[in-house]
C-alpha positions in Angstrom: -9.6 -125.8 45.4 -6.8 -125.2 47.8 -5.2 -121.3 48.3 -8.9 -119.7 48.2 -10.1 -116.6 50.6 -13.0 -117.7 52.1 -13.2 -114.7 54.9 -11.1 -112.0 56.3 -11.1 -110.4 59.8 -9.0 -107.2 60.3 -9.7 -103.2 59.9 -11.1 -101.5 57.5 -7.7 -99.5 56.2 -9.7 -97.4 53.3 -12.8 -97.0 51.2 -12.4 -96.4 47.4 -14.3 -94.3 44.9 -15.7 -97.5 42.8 -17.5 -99.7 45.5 -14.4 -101.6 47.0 -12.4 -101.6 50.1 -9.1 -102.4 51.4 -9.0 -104.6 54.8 -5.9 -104.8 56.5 -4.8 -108.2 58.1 -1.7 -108.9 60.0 -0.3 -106.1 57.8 -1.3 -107.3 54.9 -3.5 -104.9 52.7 -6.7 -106.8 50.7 -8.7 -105.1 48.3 -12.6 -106.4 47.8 -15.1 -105.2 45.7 -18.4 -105.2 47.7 -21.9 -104.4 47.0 -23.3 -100.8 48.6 -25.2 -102.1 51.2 -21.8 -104.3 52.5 -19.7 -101.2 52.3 -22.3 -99.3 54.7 -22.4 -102.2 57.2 -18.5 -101.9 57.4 -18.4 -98.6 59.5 -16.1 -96.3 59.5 -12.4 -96.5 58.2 -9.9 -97.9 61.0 -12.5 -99.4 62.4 -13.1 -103.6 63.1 -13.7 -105.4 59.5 -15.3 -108.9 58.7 -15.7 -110.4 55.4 -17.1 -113.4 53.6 -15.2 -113.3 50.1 -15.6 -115.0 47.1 -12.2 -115.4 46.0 -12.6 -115.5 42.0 -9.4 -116.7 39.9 -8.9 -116.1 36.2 -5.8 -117.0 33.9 -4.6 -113.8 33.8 -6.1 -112.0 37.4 -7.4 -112.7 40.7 -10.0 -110.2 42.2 -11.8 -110.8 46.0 -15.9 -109.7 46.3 -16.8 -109.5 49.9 -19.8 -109.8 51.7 -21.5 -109.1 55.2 -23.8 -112.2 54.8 -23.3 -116.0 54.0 -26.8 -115.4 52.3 -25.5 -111.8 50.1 -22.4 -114.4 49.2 -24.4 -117.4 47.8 -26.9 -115.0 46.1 -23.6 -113.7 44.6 -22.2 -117.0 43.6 -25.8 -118.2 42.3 -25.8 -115.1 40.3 -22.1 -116.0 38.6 -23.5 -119.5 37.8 -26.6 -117.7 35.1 -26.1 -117.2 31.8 -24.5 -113.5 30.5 -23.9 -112.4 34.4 -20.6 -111.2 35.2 -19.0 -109.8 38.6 -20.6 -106.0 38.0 -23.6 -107.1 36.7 -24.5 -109.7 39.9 -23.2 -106.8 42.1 -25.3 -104.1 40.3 -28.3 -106.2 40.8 -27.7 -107.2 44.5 -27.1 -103.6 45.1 -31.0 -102.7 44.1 -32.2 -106.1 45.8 -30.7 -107.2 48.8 -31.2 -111.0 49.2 -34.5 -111.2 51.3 -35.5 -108.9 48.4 -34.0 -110.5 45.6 -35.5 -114.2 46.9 -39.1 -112.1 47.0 -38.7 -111.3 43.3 -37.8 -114.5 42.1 -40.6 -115.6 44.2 -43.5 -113.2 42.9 -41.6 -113.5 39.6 -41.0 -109.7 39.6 -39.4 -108.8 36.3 -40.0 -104.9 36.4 -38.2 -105.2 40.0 -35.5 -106.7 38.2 -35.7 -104.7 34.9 -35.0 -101.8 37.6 -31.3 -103.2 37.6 -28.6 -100.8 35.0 -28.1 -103.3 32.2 -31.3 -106.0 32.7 -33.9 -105.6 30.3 -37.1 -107.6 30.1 -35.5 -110.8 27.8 -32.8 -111.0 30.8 -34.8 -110.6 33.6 -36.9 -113.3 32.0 -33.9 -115.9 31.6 -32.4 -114.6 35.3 -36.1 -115.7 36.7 -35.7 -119.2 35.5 -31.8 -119.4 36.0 -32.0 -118.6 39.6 -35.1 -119.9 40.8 -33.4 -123.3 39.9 -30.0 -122.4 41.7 -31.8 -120.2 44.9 -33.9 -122.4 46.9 -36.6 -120.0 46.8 -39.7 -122.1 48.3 -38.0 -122.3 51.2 -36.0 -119.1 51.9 -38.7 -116.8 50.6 -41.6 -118.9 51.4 -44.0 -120.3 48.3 -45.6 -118.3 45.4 -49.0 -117.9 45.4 -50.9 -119.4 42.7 -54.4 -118.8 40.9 -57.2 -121.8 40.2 -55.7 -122.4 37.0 -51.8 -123.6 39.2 -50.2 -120.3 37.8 -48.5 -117.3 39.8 -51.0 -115.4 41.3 -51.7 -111.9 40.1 -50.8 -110.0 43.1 -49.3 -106.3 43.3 -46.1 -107.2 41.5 -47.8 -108.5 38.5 -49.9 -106.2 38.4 -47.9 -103.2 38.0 -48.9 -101.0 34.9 -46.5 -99.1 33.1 -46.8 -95.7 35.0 -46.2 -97.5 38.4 -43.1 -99.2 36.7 -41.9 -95.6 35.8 -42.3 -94.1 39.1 -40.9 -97.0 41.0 -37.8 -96.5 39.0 -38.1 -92.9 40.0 -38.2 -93.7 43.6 -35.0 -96.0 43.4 -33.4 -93.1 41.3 -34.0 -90.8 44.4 -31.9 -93.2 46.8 -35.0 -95.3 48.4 -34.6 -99.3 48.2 -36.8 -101.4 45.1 -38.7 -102.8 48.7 -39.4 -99.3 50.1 -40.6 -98.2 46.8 -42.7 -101.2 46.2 -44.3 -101.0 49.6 -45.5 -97.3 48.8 -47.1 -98.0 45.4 -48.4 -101.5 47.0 -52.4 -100.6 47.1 -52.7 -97.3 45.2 -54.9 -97.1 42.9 -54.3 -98.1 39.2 -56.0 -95.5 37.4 -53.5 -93.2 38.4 -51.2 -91.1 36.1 -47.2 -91.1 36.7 -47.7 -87.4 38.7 -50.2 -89.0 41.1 -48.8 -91.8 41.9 -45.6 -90.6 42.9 -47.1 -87.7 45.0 -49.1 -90.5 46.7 -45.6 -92.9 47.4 -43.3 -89.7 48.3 -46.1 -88.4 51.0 -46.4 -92.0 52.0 -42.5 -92.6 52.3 -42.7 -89.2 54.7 -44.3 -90.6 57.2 
C-alpha cells in the first residue's frame, strides 16, 4: 500500500490528556495515539522523538498508533488481526502487558493476566489465547510452555492462581505496579491465604 507512515523522527511538540502525542516533523504537526509505556519512553515535551507507526486507514478517517518498539508494533498489529479487538482495546491490553509480558501470557496461557485488561473477560481472553498464539510466534520469542506427562500446559504459578490471588493481583495493578511486578510478588506465597494476607505479603515484598 503506497502513502503509509511507517516511522517518524522529529520532537515531541505536546502530550494530550487521552494517551496520544503530537510529533513535529519538518513543521509538520502528527498526532499518534500511543500506549502508556511509549508515551513515558518519549521524554519530555520539546525534546528528540522517534516513532514506529502503524498508519491505519478507514473510509471515512485516518488515525497514526505509535510505538517505541518494532516488537510493541507487531504485538499491536497481531492484536488488530483477532477477532472483536479494536485500536483501544489492543492498546488497553498492551498497556497492562508490555510484549515480553504479553508473549509470557500467551505462553503460560495466563487468562486471569489477561482478564486483568478493562473490557476482556474470561470467554475473550480464552479466544485472544488461541488467536494470538497462532499470529505471535510465541515458542520462539517467549521460549516453550512447559508441559505435564499427560503433553498439556504445565500447572505452574499462573495456573494455579485461586480466586483471592486473582483479586489482589488486580489490586496491585489498580495501585500503579505492572501485571509482571505483581505476579512476581504473589509468585510462591502460600495458597491458603485470604485476600488481606496475601496482599500484605506482595505490598511488603514490592517494598524491598
Amino acid at each position: 500500500m503506497t502513502g503509509v507512515i511507517g516511522s517518524l523522527r522529529g520532537t515531541l511538540a505536546d502530550r494530550g490528556p487521552r494517551g496520544d502525542v503530537l510529533v513535529e516533523v519538518g513543521g509538520v504537526g502528527y498526532r499518534l495515539t500511543v500506549t502508556a509505556s511509549t508515551a513515558r519512553g518519549l521524554g519530555a515535551v520539546g525534546g528528540p522523538a522517534h516513532l514506529l507507526v502503524h498508519h491505519l486507514i478507514r473510509e471515512d478517517s485516518q488515525a497514526l498508533y505509535g510505538f517505541g518498539t518494532r516488537t510493541e508494533r507487531d504485538c499491536f498489529e497481531a492484536l488488530l488481526g483477532a477477532h472483536g479487538v479494536g485500536p483501544a482495546l489492543a492498546l488497553a491490553i498492551l498497556s497492562v502487558h508490555g510484549p515480553v509480558e504479553l508473549l509470557r501470557v500467551l505462553a503460560e496461557e495466563d487468562l486471569d493476566a489477561l482478564c486483568l485488561v478493562p473490557g476482556v473477560g474470561r470467554k475473550t481472553a480464552q479466544r485472544l489465547l488461541v488467536e494470538l498464539k497462532a499470529r505471535l510466534d510465541v515458542e520462539s520469542l517467549a521460549g516453550p510452555v512447559a508441559t505435564n506427562g499427560a503433553g498439556g500446559p504445565a500447572t505452574n504459578g499462573a495456573a494455579l492462581d485461586t480466586a483471592p490471588r486473582t483479586v489482589v493481583r488486580q489490586a496491585l495493578v489498580e495501585l500503579g505496579y505492572s501485571s509482571e511486578e505483581a505476579r512476581l510478588a504473589l509468585d510462591g506465597m502460600d495458597e491458603d491465604r485470604d485476600e488481606a494476607a496475601l496482599l500484605r505479603g506482595a505490598l511488603q515484598r514490592l517494598a524491598r
